[in-house]
C-alpha positions as a Markdown table, in Angstrom:
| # | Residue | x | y | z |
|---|---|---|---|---|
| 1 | Unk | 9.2 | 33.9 | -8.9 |
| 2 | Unk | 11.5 | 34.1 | -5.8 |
| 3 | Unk | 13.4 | 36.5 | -4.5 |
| 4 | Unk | 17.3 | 35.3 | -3.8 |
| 5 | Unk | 17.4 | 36.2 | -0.4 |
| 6 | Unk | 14.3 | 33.8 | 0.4 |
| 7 | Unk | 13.8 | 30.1 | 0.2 |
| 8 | Unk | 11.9 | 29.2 | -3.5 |
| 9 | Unk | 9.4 | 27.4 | -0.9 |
| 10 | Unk | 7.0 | 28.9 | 1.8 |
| 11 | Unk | 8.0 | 26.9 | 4.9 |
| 12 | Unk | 11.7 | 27.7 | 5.3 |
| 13 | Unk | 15.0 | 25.0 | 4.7 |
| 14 | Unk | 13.9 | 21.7 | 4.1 |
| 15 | Unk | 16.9 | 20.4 | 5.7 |
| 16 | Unk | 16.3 | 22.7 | 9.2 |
| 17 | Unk | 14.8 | 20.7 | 12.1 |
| 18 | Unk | 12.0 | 22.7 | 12.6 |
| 19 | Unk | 10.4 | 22.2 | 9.2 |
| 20 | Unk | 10.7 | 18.7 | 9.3 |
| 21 | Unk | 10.5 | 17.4 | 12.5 |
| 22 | Unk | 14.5 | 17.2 | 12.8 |
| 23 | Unk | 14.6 | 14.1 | 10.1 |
| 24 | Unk | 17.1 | 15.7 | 7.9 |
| 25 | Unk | 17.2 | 13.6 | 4.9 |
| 26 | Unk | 14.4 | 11.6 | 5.8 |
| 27 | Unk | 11.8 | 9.6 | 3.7 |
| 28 | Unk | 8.5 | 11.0 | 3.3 |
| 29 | Unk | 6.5 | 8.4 | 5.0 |
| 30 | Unk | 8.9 | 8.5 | 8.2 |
| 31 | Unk | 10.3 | 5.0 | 8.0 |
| 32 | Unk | 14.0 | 4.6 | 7.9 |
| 33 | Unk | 15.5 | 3.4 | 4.8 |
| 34 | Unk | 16.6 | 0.1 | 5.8 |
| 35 | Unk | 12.6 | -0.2 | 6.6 |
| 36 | Unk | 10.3 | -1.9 | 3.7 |
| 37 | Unk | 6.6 | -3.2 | 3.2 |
| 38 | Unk | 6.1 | -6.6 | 2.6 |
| 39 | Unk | 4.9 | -5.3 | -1.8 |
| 40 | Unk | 8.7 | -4.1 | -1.6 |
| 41 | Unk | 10.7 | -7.1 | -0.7 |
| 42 | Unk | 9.0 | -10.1 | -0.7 |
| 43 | Unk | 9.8 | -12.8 | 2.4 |
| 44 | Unk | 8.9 | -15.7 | 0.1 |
| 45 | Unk | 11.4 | -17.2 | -2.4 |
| 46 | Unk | 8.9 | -18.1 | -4.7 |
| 47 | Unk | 7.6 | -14.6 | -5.0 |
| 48 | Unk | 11.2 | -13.5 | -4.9 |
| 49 | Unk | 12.0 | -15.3 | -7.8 |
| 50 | Unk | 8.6 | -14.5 | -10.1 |
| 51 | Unk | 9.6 | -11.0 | -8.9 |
| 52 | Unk | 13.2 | -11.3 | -10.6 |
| 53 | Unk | 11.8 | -12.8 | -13.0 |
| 54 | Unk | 9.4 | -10.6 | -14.2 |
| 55 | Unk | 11.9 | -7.5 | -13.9 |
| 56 | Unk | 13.8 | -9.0 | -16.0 |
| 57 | Unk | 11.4 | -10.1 | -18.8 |
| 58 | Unk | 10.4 | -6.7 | -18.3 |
| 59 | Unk | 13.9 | -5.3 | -19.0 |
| 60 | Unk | 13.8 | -7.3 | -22.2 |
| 61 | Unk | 10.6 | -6.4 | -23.1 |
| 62 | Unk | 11.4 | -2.5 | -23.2 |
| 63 | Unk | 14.5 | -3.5 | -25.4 |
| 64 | Unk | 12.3 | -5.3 | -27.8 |
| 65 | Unk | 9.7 | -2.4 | -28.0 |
| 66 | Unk | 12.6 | -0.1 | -28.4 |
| 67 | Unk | 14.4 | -1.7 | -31.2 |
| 68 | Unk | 11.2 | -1.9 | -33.0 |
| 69 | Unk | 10.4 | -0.2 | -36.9 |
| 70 | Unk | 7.4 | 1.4 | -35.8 |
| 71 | Unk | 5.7 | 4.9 | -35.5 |
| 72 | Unk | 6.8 | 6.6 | -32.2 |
| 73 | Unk | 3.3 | 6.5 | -31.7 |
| 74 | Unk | 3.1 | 2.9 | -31.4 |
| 75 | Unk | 6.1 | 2.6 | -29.4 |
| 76 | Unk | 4.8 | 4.7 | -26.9 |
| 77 | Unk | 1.2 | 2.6 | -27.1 |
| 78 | Unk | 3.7 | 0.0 | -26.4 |
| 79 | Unk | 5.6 | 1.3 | -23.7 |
| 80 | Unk | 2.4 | 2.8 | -21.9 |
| 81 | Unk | 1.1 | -1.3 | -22.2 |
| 82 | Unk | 4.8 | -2.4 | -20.2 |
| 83 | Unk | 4.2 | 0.4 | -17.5 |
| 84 | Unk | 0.7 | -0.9 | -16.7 |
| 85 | Unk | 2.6 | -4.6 | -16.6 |
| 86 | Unk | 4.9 | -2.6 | -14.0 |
| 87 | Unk | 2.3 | -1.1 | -12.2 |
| 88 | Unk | 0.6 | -4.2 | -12.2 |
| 89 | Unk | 3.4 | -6.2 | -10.8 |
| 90 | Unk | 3.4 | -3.9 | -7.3 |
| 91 | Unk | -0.6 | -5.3 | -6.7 |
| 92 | Unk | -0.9 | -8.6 | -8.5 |
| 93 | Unk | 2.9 | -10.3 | -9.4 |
| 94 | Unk | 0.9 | -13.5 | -10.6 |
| 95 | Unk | -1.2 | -11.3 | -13.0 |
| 96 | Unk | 1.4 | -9.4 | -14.2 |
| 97 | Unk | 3.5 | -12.0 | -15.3 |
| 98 | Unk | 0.5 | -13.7 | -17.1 |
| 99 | Unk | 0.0 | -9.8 | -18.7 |
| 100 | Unk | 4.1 | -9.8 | -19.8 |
| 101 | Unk | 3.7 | -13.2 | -20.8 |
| 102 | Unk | 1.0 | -13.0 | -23.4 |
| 103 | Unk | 2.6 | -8.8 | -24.7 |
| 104 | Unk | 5.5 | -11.4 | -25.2 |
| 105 | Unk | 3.7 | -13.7 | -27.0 |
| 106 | Unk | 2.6 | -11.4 | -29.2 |
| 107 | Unk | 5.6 | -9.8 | -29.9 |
| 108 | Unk | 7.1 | -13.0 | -30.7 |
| 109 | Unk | 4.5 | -14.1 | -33.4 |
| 110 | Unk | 4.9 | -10.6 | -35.0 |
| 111 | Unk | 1.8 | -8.3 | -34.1 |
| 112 | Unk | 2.9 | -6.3 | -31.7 |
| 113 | Unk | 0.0 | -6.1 | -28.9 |
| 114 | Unk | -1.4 | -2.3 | -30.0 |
| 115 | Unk | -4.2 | -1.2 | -27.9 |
């Protein structure tokens, strides 16, 4: 534990310019915030709109599993299978809408996609 008259972290303030090259505030990568990749704002409407599309499928999909009468084992089984859909979605958009898609799918026809 640290003492109160130290900083809980070797290296000094954070915030002093010293310890991080005088970026106080900055992002860890060193790009300013109105800076993004090409994976964080896509250029192309089409991608754009698969991109809204599948956060928002997503959204519902994490309401659905939610609202579910099931063990909170299976929800989390469930909610584990959305997060890889999210995680997906950053690499592959395509494939992770075909992944949302068919969790949908089987959601819809009553056997929720366990495992």
């Amino acid at each position: 534990m640290h003492r109160h008259d130290e900083p809980p972290y070797a290296g000094g303030d954070p915030a002093h310019p010293e310890v991080n090259g005088g970026a106080a505030g900055g992002r860890i990568d060193g790009r300013t915030d109105d800076q993004t990749s090409p994976a964080e704002e896509p250029d192309d409407p089409e991608a754009e709109a698969l991109f809204a599309l599948v956060a928002e499928r997503l959204k519902q999909a994490h309401a659905r599993v939610s609202a579910l009468n099931v063990s909170a084992e299976a929800k989390t089984a469930l909610i584990r299978q959305l997060l890889i859909v999210t995680e997906t979605a950053k690499r592959d958009l395509p494939g992770a809408a075909r992944r949302l898609s068919r969790f949908v799918q089987d959601l819809d026809a009553g056997r929720p996609p366990l495992g």
